[in-house]
C-alpha positions as CSV (number, residue, x, y, z in Angstrom):
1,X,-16.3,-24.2,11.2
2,X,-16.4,-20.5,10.1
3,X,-13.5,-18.3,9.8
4,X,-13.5,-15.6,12.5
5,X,-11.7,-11.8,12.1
6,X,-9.9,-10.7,14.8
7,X,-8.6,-6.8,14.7
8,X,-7.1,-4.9,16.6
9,X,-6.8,-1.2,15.3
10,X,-6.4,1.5,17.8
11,X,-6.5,5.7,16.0
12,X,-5.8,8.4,17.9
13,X,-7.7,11.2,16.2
14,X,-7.5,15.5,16.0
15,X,-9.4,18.0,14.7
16,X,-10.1,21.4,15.6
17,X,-13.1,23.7,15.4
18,X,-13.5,26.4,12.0
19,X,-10.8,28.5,11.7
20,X,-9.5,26.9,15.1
21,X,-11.9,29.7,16.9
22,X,-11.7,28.9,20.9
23,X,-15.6,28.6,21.1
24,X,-16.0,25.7,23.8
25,X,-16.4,26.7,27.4
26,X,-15.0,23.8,30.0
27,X,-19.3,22.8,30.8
28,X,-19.7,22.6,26.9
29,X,-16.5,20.6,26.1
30,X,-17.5,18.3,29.1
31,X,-20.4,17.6,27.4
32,X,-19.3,17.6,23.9
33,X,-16.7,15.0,24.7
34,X,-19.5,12.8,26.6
35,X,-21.2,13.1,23.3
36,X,-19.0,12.4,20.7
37,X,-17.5,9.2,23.0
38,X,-21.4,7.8,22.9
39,X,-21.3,8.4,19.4
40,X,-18.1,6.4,18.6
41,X,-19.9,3.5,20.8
42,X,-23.2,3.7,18.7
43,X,-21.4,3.7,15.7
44,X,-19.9,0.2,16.6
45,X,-16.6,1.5,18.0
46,X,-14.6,1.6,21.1
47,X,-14.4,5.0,22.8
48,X,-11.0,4.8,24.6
49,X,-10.6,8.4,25.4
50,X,-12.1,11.9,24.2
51,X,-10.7,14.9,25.6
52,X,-9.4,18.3,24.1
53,X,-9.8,22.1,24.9
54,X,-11.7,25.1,23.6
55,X,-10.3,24.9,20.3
56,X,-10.1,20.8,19.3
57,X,-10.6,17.7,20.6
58,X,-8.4,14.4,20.7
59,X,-10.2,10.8,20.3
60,X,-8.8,7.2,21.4
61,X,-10.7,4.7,19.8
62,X,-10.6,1.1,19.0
63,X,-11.5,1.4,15.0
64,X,-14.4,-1.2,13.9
65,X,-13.0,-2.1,10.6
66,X,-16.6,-1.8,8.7
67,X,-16.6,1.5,8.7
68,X,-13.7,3.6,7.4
69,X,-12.2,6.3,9.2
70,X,-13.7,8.8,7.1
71,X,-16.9,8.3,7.8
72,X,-16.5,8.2,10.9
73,X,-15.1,11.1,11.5
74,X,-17.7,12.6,9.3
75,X,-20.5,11.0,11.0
76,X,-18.7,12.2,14.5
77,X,-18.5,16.0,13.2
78,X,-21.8,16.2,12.1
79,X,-23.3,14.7,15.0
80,X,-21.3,16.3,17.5
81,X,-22.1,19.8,15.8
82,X,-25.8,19.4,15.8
83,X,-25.5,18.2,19.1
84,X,-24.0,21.7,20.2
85,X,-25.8,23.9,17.7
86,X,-29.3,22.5,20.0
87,X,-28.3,23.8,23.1
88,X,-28.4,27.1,21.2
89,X,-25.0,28.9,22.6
90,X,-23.5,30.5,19.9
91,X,-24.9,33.2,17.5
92,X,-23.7,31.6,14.8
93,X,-23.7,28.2,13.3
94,X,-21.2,26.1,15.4
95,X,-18.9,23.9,12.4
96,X,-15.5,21.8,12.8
97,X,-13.0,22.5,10.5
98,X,-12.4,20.2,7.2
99,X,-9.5,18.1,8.0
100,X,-8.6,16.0,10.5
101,X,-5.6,14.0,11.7
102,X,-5.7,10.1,12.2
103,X,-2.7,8.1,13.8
104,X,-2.5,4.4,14.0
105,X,-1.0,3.8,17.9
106,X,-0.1,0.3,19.1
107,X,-1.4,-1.6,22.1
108,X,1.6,-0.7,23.9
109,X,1.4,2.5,23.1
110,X,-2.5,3.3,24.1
111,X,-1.5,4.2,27.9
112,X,0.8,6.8,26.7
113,X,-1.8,8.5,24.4
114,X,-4.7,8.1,26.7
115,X,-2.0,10.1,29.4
116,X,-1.5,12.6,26.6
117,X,-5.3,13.3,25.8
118,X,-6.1,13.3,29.3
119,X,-3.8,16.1,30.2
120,X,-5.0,18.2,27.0
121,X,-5.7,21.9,29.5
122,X,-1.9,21.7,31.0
123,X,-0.3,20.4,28.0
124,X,-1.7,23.5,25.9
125,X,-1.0,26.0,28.6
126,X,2.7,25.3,27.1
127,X,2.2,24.5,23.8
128,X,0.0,25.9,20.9
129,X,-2.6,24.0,19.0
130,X,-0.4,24.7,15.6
131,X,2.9,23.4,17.4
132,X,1.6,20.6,18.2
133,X,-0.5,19.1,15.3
134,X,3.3,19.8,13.6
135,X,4.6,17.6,16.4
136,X,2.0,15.0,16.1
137,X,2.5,14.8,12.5
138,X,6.2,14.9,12.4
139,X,6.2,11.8,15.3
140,X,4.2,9.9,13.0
141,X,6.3,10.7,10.4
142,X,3.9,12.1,8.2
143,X,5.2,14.8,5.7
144,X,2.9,18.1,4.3
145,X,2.8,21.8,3.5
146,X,2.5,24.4,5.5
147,X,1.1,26.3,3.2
148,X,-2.3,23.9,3.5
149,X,-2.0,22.7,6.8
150,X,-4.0,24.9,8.4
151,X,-6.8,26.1,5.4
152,X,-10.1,25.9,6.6
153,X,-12.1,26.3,3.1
């Protein structure tokens, strides 16, 4: 008999567009987040939840253990940019930023985070993108600088 792997690795994931710019209108976002979901699914991953606002976008996945989170977040952002530099709204080149935030969540916790993601356009008519990347990074107890937390090179 052959040995079988068994994993379960749910990421919640953040990243913003360059320089944080609020570039996506609600039928663009809609569309963008339909996107990058089917691309998390081709890529051999479980789209949980993809929802954000103008300015970035929060991902629930199940993480495929092949592939490191890296690439796929690579492999997300450059898909899901060519995928909104074709429909050819923007004057200039649409780009993500750099960095990007990646949070191991528990089973238990997944209905929480998939609440959170879901309710991205109230949440941030409170709170600030900045404030709460701090807050997402402090809950995970993740420490850094401010001084390069929000560089977009």
């Amino acid at each position: 008999m052959k040995p079988t792997n068994y994993t379960q690795l749910s990421v919640h994931l953040v990243f913003a567009t360059k320089y944080r710019e609020c570039l996506l209108n609600k039928n663009q976002q809609n569309e963008t987040w339909r996107y990058i979901g089917g691309t998390i699914n081709k890529l051999g991953h479980k789209c949980l939840k993809v929802n954000g606002v103008s300015d970035h976008v929060h991902i629930l996945l199940g993480l495929n253990p092949v592939i490191s989170i890296s690439d796929l977040v690579r492999d997300i952002k450059r898909s899901s940019a060519l995928f909104i530099n074709s429909q050819n709204c923007f004057k200039k080149s649409f780009c993500w930023q750099e960095g990007y935030g990646a949070f191991s969540i528990s089973l238990s916790d997944q209905p929480r985070i998939w609440s959170y993601i879901d309710k991205q356009e109230d949440h941030h008519k409170k709170v600030s993108f900045k404030d709460e990347y701090r807050k997402v990074l402090s809950d995970a107890g993740i420490d850094y600088n401010e001084k390069y937390l929000f560089v977009d090179l």
